[in-house]
LUMKE-496913 format. One record per atom (N, C-alpha, C): residue in one letter; x negated, y, z negated. Coordinates in steps of 0.001 Angstrom, whole numbers, plus 500000, padded with zeros to 6 digits. Layout:
<nodes>
aXYZ...
</nodes>
This chain:
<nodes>
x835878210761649792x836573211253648600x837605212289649013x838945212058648599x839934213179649065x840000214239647977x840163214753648798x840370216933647847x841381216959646902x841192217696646212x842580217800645351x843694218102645628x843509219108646816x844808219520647651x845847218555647994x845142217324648565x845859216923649437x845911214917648693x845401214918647763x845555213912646761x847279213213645958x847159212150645982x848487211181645258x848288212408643800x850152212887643949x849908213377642179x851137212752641586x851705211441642095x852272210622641404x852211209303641120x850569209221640435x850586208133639846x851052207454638714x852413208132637984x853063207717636809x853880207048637399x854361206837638776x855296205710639360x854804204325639410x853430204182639502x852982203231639464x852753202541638241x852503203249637325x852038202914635623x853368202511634622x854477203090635426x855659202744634656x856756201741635784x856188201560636688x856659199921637908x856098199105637785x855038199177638439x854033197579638033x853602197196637046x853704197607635856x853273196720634958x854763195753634606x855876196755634341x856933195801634035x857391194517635035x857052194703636811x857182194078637427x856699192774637585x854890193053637443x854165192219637118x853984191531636413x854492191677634900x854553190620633696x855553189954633893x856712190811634284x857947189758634770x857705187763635981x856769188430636984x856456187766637754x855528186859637241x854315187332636482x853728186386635375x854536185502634591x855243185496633795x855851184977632631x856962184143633476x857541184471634336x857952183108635165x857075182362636191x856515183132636896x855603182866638099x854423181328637321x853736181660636436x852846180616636712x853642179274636334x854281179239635076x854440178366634541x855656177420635336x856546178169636378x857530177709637873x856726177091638588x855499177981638978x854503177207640023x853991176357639404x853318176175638529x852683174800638069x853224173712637820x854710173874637374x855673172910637391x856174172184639008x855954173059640193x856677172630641402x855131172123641863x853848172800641691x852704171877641872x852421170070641632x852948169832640357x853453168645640063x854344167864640673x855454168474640740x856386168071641525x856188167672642928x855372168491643517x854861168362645236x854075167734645244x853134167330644594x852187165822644466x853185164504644610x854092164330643593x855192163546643050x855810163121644742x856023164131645090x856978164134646410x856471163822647394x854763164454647808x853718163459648943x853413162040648606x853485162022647088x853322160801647629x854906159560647805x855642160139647891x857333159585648433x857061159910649841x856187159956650703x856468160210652043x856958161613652465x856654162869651725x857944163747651894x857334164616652633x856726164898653904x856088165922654431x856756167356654247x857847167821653582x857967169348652983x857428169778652283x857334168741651223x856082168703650019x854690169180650186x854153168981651488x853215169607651653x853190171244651831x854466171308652664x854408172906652575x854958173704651747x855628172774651020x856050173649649262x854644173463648356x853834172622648288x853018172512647654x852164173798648370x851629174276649353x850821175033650103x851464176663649348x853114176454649484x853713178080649031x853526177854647216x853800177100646260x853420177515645113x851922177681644946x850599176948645732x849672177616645450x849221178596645583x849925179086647202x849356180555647144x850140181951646328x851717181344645620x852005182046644752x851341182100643538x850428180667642804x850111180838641664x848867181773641504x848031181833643048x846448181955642961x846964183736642533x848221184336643627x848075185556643640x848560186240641922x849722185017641430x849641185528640150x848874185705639284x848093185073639376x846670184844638338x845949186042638487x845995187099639414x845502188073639263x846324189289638895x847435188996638894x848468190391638690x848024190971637217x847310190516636391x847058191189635045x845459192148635728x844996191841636602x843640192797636772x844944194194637556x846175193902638654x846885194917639075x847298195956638370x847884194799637358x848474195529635710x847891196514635100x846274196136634936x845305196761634047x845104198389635269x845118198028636178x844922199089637572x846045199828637053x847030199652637237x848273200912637653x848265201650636350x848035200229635231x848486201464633868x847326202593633580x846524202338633887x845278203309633800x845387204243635637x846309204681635727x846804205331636631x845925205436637926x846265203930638403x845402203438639929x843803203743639518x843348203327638477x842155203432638580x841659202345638344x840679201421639469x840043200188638911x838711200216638000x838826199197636996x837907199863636168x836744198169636186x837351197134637022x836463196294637232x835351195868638000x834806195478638657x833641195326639627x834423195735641357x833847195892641945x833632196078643171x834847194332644333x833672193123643815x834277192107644009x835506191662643473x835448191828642369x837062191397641818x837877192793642286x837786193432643170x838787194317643368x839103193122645464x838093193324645992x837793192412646902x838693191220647072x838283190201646201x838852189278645638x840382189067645338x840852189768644756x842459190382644205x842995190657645343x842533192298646173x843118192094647363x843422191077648542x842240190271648690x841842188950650126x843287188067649229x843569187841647955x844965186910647647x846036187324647858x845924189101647213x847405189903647467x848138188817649465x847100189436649874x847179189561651268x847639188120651933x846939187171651404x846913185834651708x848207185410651440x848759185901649954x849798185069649444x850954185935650324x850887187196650764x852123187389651666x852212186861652815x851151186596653423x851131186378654960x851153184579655443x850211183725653858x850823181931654022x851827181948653583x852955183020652703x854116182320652333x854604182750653265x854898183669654088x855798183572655837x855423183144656661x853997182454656409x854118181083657502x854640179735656885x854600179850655649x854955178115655300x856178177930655172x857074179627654892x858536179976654971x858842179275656493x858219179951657596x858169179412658821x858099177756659221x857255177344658707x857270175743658846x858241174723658077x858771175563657126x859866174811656590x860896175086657306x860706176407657906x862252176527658800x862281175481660201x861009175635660183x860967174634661862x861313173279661717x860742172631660128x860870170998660026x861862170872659878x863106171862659648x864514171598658667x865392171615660670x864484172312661516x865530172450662716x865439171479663702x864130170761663477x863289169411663873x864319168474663555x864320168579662144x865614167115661366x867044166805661949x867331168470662032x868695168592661998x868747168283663371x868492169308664742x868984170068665962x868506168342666658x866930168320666651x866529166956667423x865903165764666179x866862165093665845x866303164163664553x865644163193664832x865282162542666340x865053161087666901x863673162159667798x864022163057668295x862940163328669763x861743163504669295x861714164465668108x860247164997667781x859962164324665869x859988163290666072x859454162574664743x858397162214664371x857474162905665306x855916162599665370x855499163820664626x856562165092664788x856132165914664119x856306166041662350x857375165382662105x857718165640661044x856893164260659920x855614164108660326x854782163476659027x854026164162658297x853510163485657655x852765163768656069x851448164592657175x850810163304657494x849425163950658501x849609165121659617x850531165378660121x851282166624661037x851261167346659901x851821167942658760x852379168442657701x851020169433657252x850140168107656758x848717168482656404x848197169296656882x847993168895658482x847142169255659342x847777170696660310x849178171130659862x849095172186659887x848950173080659098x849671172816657266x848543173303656458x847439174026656145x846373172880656906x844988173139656562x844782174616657872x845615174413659102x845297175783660000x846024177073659464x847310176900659258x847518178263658562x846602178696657519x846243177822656483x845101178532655220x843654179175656081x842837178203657438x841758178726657891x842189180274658997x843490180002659367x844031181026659839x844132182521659183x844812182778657911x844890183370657159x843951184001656516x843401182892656080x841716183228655802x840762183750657097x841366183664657917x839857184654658812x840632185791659432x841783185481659151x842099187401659916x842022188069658142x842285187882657194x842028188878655860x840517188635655603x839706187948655720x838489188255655626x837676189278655768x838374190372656297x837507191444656120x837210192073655238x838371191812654344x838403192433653091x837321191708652255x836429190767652175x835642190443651169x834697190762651883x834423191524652802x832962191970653378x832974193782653682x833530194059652934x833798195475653302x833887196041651916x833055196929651336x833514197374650121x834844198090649697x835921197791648504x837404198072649034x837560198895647852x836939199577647226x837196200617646369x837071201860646735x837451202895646718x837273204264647111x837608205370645271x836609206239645876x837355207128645100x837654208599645130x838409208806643860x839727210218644435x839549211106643524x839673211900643863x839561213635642776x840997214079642617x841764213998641943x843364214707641730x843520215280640354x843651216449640432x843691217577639161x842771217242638251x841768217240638694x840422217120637993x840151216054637474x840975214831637857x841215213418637026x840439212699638350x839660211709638369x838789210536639073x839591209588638938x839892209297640027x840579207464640141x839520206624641563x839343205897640696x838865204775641526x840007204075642491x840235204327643557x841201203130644050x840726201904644821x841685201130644678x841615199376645142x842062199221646675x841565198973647193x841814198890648966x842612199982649360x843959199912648416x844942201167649559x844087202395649559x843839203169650728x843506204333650802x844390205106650983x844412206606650664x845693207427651027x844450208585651773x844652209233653085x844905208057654350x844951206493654475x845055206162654909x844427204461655356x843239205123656340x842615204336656948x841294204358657770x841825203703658770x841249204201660065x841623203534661478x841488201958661353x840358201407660812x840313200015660813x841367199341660201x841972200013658605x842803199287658301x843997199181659296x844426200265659691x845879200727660430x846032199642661485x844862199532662139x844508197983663191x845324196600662797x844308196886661703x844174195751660661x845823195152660694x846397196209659987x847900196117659546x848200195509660480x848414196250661528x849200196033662707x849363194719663331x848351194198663154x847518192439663897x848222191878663033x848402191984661317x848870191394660104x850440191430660861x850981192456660742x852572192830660951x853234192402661946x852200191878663282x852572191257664796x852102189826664085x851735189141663281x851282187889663993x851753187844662746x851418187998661566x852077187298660452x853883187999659629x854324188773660037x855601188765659849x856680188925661057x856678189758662422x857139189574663561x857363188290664158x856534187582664081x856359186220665129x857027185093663780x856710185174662833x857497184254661429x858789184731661601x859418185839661388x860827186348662084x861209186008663004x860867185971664168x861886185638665417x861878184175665624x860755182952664823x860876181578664857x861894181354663985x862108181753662800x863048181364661548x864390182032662411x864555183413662904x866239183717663272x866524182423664617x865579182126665482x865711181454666400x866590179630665897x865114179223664842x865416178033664296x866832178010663683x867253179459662705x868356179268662056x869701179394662763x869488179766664204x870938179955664682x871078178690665800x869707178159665878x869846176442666480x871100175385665104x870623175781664145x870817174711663235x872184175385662764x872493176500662757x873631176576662467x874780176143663200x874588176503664651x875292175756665534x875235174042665525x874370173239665579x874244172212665199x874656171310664164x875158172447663070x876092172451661554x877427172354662146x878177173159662651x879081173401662972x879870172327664365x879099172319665027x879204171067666040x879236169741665807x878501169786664713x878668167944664381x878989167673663230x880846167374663560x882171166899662728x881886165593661832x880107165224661870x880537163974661120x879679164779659603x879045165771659694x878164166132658866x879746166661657468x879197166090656443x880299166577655778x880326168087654982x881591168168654213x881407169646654060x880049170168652651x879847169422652318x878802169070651131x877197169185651442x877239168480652933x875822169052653601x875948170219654092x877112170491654746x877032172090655586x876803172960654738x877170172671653392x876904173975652386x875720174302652322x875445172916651526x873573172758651263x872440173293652326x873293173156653693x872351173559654687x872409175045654948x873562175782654404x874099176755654313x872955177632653246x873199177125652261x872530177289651203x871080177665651171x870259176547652132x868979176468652370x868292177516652963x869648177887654073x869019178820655093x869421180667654753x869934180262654198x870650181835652954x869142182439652135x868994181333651186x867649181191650637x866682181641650832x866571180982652234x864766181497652980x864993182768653515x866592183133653949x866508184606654746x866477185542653327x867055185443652365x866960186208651435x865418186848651218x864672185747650968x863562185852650168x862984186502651215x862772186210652534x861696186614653445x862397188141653454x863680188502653445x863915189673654520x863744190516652297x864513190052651551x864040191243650703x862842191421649978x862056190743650236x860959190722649828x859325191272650722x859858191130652084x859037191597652929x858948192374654203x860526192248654646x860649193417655724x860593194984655132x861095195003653857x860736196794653500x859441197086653435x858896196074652963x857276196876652519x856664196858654457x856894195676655134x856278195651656441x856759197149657359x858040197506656942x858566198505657684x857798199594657323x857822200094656491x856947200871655494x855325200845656077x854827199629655841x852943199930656061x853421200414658031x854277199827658630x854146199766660051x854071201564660297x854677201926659424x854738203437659878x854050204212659574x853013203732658226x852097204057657563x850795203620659050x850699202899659296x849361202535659860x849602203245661753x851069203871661850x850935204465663136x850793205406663016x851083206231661598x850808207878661593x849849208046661023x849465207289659593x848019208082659192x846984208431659652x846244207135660138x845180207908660656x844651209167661207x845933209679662097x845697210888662591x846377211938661926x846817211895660953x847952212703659778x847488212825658636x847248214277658598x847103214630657112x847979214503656292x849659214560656842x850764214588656064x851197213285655530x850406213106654677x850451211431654703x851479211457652670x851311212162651766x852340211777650446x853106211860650454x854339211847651428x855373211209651296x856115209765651094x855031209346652111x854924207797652218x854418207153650907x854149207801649839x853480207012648512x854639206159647946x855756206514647350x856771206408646584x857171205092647213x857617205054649083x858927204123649186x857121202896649735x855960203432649678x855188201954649791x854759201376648639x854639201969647502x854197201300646083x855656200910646207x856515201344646470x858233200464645247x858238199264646356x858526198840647843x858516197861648713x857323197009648295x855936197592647934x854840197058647670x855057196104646086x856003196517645476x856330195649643842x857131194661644540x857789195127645609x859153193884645835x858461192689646428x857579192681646455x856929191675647505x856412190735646402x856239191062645399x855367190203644304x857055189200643835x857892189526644169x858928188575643823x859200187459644172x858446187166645829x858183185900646069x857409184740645534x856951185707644437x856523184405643509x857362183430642976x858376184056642574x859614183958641753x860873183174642708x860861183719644398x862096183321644917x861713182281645690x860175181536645833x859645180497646520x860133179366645881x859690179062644942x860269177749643956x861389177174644081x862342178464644225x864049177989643809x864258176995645157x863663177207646076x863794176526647621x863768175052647112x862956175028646281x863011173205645920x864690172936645752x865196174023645016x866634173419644897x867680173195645611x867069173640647169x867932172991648231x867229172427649237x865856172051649102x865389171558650558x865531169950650050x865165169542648746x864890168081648999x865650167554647579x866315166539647871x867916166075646466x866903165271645875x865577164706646121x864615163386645190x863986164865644322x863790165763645553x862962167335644488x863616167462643113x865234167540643072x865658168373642424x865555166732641043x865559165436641537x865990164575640388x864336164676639773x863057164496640510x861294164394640204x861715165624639097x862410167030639450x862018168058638233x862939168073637118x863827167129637257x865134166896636197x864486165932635587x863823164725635987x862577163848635836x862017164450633955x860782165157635270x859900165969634649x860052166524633395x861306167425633310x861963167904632024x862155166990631426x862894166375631237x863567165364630447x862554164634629606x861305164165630649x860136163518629887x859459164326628658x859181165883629235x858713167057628407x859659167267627197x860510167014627440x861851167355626349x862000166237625342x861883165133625782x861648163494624851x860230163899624134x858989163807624796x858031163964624196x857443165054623377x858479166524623287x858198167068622364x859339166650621332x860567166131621474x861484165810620394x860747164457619757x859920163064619620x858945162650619323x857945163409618883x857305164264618869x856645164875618281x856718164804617413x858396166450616846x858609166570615603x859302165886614864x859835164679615742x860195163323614973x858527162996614202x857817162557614462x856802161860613837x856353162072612352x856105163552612077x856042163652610384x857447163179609805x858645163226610073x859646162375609532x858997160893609394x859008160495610370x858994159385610645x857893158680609852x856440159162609492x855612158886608705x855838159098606715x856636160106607117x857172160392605877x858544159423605215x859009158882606134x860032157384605516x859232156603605256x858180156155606295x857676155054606153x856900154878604809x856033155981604506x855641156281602697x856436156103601789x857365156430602200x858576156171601751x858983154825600859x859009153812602285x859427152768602529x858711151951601289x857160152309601913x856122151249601379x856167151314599685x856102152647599328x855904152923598253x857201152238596973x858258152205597629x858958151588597138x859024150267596939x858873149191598487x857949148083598260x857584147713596888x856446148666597007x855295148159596028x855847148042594379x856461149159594409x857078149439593155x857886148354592904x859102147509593934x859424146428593069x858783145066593134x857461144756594027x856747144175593832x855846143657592096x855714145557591968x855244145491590136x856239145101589032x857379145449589560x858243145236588671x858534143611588868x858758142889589937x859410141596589903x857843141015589099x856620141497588765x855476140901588324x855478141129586875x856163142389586229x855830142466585191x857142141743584303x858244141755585189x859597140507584889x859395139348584211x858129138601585048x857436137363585187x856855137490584018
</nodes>
């Protein structure tokens, strides 16, 4: 339990950021992902091995959204968790998951796109459905056993600040030597090593753009486009907050002087939840069948609710219709 002295006394940054952040990311986030979930079924089964790893990044965006209303309920009650032990557990092991599989699957899309382009004939063994899968399934068991600690470790703590009790949710202010480790293993293997494959892959393929005069100017964009995209999302969405914990997990432990660092890791720490939001749009330049399956999709949703509120019309002529019928049916009888 930390002293009052030396306790967070700005938890109104958090209560008036994350909630607006978080509903934002909700209110587009699930209902984007569940739509590109569909879509990435649609697309495996067209042969499309990207599909697998877009399908892999909207799930682990949807799982982590699905909890941003327990985050929500946290910050506005000023970092205090007021739910069980496990669902704090739980919440965190996704936070964590969904940053660290979406810069690897960011990663594997960058590699299959440099596979296509740089060597399109040499390595085509790599670029199938079953390759696709089956790396997949190792990044998720991957992911899942370096954050696993977090569901075996109790991740709530709590804090004394101006006579007010807050329960907090994994972040500690210190951090604890284990986490600072922790980080560090996270920050070398899941954002360092995803960085230097994607700048590597992207300056293969850019050159490879540029070199080959038959590619027209319509793909160079698109490819332009693609790779704009993924650097966007990865670098503003996750190099500030990584820069941030990296410096956090080399000084705290042994540093009392640790609240300064509150402010710029909760605000990097909101930016990261945007990859919920900037994963999806990738459909709109990695695959041209992607973009017609969700133009598809709409169109069907859009017919079948305009049928809908066609139908009480439509029942309502037909009463219409009949009733009239009948009426000169009686009349051509009572003529007679």
């Amino acid at each position: 339990m930390n002293n009052t002295a030396d306790c967070m006394d700005d938890y109104n940054l958090d209560k008036n950021l994350f909630p607006f952040v978080y509903i934002t990311v909700i209110v587009v986030s699930i209902p984007v992902n569940c739509t590109f979930l569909c879509v990435s079924c649609i697309q495996v089964k067209k042969k499309n091995e990207l599909a697998i790893y877009l399908f892999s990044l909207s799930l682990a965006d949807l799982l982590y959204s699905l909890t941003l209303p327990l985050w929500i309920d946290y910050t506005w009650h000023g970092d205090t968790w007021r739910f069980s032990a496990l669902l704090c557990q739980i919440s965190a092991f996704l936070m964590y998951m969904n940053f660290y599989t979406s810069a690897a699957f960011l990663t594997c899309i960058s590699v299959d796109r440099y596979l296509a382009l740089v060597h399109p004939l040499k390595f085509q063994h790599l670029r199938t459905r079953r390759f696709a899968l089956l790396v997949s399934i190792f990044v998720w068991i991957l992911e899942t056993s370096l954050n696993s600690t977090i569901l075996v470790r109790d991740e709530t703590f709590n804090e004394v600040c101006n006579s007010t009790r807050h329960v907090l949710c994994y972040d500690k202010y210190p951090m604890e030597k284990w986490q600072a480790i922790l980080n560090i293993v996270r920050i070398c293997s899941g954002y360092m090593i995803p960085l230097a494959i994607m700048i590597f892959c992207y300056q293969k393929i850019y050159q490879a753009v540029r070199r080959n005069q038959a590619t027209e100017d319509r793909e160079k964009k698109k490819i332009k486009k693609l790779l704009l995209s993924i650097t966007i999302t990865f670098f503003f969405c996750f190099t500030p907050y990584h820069a941030v914990l990296l410096i956090r997990s080399i000084n705290e432990p042994d540093n009392v002087n640790f609240v300064h660092m509150f402010k710029p890791y909760r605000i990097t720490q909101a930016l990261t939840s945007f990859n919920c939001i900037a994963d999806p749009i990738l459909y709109c330049f990695v695959s041209e069948t992607g973009r017609t399956d969700i133009l598809n999709m709409l169109k069907r949703c859009f017919c079948v609710r305009q049928s809908e509120l066609q139908q009480p019309t439509d029942a309502t002529m037909t009463s219409i219709i009949k009733k009239s019928a009948t009426a000169v049916t009686l009349k051509s009888s009572t003529d007679l």
